[in-house]
C-alpha positions in Angstrom: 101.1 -205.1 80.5 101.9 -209.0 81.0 100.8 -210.0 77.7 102.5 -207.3 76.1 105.0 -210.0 74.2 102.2 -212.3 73.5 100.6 -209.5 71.9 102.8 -209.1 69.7 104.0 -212.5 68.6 99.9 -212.4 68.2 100.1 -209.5 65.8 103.2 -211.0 63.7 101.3 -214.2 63.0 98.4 -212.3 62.1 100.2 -210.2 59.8 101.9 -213.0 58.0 98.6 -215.3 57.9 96.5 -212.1 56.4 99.3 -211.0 53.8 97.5 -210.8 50.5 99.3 -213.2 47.9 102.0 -211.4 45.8 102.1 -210.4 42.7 99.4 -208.0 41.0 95.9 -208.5 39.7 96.2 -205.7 36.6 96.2 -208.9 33.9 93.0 -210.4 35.2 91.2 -207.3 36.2 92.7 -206.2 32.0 91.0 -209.3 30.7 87.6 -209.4 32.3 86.9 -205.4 31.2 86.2 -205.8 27.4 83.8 -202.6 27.0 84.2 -199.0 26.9 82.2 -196.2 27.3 83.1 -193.8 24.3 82.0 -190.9 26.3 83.9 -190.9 29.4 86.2 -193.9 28.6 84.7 -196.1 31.5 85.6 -200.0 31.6 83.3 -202.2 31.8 82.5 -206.1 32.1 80.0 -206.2 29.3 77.1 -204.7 27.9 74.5 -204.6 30.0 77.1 -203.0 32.2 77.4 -200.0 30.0 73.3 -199.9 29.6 73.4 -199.4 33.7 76.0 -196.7 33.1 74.2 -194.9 30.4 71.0 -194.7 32.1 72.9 -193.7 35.6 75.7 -191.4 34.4 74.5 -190.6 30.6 70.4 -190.4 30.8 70.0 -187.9 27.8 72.6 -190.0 25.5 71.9 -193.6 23.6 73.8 -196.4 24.7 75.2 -198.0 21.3 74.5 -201.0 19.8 75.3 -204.0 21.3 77.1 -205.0 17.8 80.7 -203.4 18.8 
C-alpha cells in the first residue's frame, strides 16, 4: 500500500467537495406541494398530479374538481 496516504487525502477532498449545502429543503419542498389527496392525504404539485394518482392508486374513485 504506497498510495495508502494519497488515498486518503483523496477521499477527504472528495468528501468536502461532495458535501451537500447545509441547511434543509422542508420550506421549498412545503411550498411547491399545494394539493392533497383527501383520501389518503398524499401531496402533490398540482392537479394533474392528483389525476395520475387517482387513476393509479384510486381507479374506482372520482378525482375532484379542479375548483379547490
Amino acid at each position: 500500500m504506497t498510495r495508502g496516504k494519497q488515498k486518503i487525502e483523496a477521499q477527504k477532498r472528495n468528501a468536502e467537495k461532495n458535501q451537500k449545502a447545509k441547511g434543509s429543503q422542508f420550506e421549498a419542498r412545503a411550498v411547491a406541494l399545494k394539493v392533497t389527496c383527501p383520501i389518503c392525504k398524499v401531496q402533490l404539485a398540482n392537479q394533474n398530479q392528483l389525476g395520475d394518482h387517482y387513476s393509479s392508486k384510486h381507479p374506482k374513485e372520482k378525482p375532484p374538481s379542479d375548483s379547490s
